[in-house]
C-alpha positions as a printed Julia matrix, in Angstrom:
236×3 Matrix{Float64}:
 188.82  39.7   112.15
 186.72  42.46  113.01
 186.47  45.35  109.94
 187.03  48.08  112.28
 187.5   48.01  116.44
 186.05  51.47  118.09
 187.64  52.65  121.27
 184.6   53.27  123.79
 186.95  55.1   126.5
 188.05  58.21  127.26
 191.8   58.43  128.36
 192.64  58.43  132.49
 194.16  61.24  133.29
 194.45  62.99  136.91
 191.3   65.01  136.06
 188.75  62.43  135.12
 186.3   62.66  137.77
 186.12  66.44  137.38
 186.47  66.42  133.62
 183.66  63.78  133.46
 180.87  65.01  135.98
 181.89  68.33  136.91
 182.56  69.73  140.29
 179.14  70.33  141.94
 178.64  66.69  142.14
 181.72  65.44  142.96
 181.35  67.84  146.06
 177.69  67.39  146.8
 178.74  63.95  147.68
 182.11  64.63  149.26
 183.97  63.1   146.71
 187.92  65.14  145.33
 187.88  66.69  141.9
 191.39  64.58  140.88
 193.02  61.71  141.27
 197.14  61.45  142.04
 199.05  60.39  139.5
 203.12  59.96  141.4
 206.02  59.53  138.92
 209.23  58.33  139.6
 212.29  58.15  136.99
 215.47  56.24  137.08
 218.16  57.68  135.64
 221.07  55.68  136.63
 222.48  53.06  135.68
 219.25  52.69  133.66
 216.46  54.51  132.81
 213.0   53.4   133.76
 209.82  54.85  134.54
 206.99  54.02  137.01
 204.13  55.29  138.26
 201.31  54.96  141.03
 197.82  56.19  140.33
 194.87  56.0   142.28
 191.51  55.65  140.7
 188.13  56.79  141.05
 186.12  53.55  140.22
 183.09  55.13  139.55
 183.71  57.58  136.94
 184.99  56.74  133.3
 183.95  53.45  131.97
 183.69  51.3   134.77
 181.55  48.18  135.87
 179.18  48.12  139.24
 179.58  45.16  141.09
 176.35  43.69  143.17
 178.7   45.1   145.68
 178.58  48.22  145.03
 174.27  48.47  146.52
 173.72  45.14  147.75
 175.73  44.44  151.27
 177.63  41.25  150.78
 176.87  40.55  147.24
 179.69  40.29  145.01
 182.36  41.86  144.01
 184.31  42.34  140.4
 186.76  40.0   141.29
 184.03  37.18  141.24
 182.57  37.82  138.47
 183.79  35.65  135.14
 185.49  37.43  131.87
 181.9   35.76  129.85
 179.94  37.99  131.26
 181.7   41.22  129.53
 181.69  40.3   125.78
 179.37  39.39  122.88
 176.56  40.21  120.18
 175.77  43.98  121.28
 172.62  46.06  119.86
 173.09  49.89  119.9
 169.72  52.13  120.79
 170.2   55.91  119.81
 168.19  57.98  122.17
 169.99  61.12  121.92
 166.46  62.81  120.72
 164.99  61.8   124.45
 164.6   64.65  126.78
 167.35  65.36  129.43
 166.29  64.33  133.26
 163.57  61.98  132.03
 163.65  58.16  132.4
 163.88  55.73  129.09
 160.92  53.75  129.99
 159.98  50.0   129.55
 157.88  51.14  125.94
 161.37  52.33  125.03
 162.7   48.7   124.5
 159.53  46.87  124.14
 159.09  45.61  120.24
 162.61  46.01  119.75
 163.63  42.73  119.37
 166.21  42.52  121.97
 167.12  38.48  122.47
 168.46  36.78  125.75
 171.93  37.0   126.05
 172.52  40.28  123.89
 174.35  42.94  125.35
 172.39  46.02  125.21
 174.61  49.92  124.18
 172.31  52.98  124.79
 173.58  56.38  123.59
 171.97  58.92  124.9
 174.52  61.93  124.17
 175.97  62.74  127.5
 177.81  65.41  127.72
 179.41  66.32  130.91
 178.71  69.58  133.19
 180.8   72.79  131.9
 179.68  75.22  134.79
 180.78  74.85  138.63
 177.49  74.56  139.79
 176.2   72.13  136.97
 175.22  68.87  137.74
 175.29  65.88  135.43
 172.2   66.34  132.76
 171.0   63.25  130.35
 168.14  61.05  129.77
 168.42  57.82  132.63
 167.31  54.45  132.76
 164.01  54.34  134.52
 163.83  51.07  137.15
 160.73  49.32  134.96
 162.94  49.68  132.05
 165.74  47.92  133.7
 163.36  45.2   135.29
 162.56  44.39  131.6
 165.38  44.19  130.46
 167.01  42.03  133.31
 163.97  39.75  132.69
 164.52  39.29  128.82
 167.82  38.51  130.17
 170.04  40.91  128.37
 173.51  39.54  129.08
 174.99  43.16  129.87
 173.99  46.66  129.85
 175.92  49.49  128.84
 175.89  53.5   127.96
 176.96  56.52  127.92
 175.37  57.54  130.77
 177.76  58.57  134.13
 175.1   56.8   136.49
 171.95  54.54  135.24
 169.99  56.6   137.25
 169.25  60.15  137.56
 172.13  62.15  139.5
 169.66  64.45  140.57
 167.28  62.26  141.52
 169.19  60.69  143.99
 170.3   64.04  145.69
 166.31  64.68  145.58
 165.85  61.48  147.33
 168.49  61.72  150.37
 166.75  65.16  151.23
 163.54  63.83  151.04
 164.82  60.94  153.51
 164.59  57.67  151.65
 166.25  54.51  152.66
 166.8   51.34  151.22
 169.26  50.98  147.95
 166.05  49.0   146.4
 164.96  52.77  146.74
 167.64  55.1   145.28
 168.37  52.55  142.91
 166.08  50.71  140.86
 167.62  50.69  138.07
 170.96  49.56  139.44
 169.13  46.62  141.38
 167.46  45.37  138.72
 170.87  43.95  137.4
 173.15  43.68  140.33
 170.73  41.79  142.27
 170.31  39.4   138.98
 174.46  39.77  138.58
 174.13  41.1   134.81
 176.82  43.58  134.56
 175.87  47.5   134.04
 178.5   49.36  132.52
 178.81  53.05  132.55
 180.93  56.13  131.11
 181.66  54.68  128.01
 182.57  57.39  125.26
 182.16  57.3   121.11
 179.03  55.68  120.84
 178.21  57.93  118.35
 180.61  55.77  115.96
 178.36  52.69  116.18
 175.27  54.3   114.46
 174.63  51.96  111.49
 176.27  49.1   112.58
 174.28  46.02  112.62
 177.1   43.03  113.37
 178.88  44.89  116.81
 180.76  42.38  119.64
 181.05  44.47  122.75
 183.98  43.72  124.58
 185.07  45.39  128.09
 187.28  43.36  130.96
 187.34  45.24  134.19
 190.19  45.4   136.43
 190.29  42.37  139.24
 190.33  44.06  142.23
 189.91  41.9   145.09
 186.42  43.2   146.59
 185.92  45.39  144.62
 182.34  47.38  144.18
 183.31  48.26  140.62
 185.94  47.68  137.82
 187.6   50.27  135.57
 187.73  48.38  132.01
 189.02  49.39  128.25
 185.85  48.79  126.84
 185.72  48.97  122.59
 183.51  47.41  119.73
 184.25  44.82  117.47
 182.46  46.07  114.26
 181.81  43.27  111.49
C-alpha cells in the first residue's frame, strides 16, 4: 500500500470552465462560462436523489484523445486502462517564465526512461480578471517530439492546454491551417497515441517524492475527443 495517495483534481462544480480559465477565453472561442448541473428529489414513498450534469471535456483534468486534432483517429473509448497508470517522475518548473515554451534542453539529461509517465508543474494559476487570458509556461512542440520519442508512456501537468492559449488565438488571426500547425505539441503524442493529460491540480504536494505511481482513468465515452478522469498519486 501506497504511504500516502494525493488527490490531483479539483472538484466539478457548475463553474469549472470559468473558475479554471477565466471568461475571456472561454468567449474568444465561443465556448459558455458554466455547465448545468439539474437536480431532481424524491420525496415520496422514498427519498432519492439524482442528477444530470453536462461536462465540459476540456477543462479540469481531462485526457485528449487522437480525436480530439487528428480526423478519424481515436477516441477515449479505444484507448486501454494501461495506458493511464505507472512509475511517474515530477519536473518543477514553476521558476520558468510565463508564455514561454519548456524546450527539448528542458528534459534532456534528465534521465527520463521509456515507459515513465512524465508530471510537469509549472504553477498555473488561472485568470482572475475578465479580460485575462490563461498565463503559464507551455510545452514547446520539440520538447514534446522528444519526449514522444524516448517513449514516455504518458504526459501530464498542470497546464489548462499543452500549448500556449495565446498562441493559438495568435495563430487563427494570422491564418494558419493544419492541426500539425496549431498543435505541435498535442500531435506529437496523439498522433503516437501516448496520452496527454491536462488540468490536474496539487502538484505542488509531490515535490520530494521519488517512488510516485500516477494513476488517472478517464470516463468511456463512446467517441469521445477527450475523457474527464480522477487523476491522484500513489506516493511510496
Amino acid at each position: 500500500m501506497p504511504k500516502r495517495i494525493v488527490d490531483l483534481s479539483p472538484t466539478i462544480s457548475e463553474d469549472l470552465p470559468v473558475r479554471t480559465v477565466g471568461s475571456k477565453f472561454l468567449a474568444d472561442f465561443g465556448y459558455p462560462e458554466r455547465t448545468t448541473f439539474e437536480h431532481k428529489i424524491t420525496e415520496e414513498p422514498f427519498y432519492a436523489a439524482d442528477s444530470f450534469l453536462t461536462l465540459f471535456n476540456h477543462v479540469g483534468p481531462h485526457h485528449d484523445a487522437p480525436s480530439h486534432i487528428i480526423r478519424g483517429a481515436a477516441s477515449t473509448d479505444q484507448f486501454p486502462l494501461e495506458k493511464f497508470f505507472g512509475r511517474a517522475r515530477l519536473f518543477d518548473f514553476r521558476s520558468k517564465p510565463k508564455d514561454q515554451p519548456l524546450t527539448r534542453a528542458d528534459f534532456e539529461g534528465t534521465g527520463i526512461q521509456p515507459g515513465e509517465i512524465v508530471i510537469v508543474l509549472v504553477g498555473y494559476t488561472p485568470p482572475t480578471e475578465p479580460d485575462e487570458l490563461p498565463s503559464y509556461a507551455y510545452l514547446s512542440g520539440e520538447a514534446a517530439e522528444y519526449l514522444a520519442g524516448i517513449p514516455v508512456k504518458a504526459f501530464t501537468s498542470d497546464m489548462p492546454s499543452l500549448g500556449s492559449i495565446r498562441r493559438y488565438l495568435q495563430l487563427i488571426e494570422e491564418g494558419a491551417q493544419g492541426s500539425e500547425n496549431f498543435f505541435p505539441e498535442h500531435y506529437a503524442f496523439l498522433s503516437r497515441e501516448i496520452p496527454n493529460i491536462e488540468g490536474l491540480v496539487n502538484l505542488e504536494s509531490l515535490l520530494g517524492e521519488e517512488n510516485i505511481v500516477f494513476v488517472g482513468f478517464p470516463l468511456k465515452i463512446k467517441d469521445g475527443n477527450a475523457g474527464p478522469l480522477r487523476a491522484a498519486a500513489l506516493v511510496y
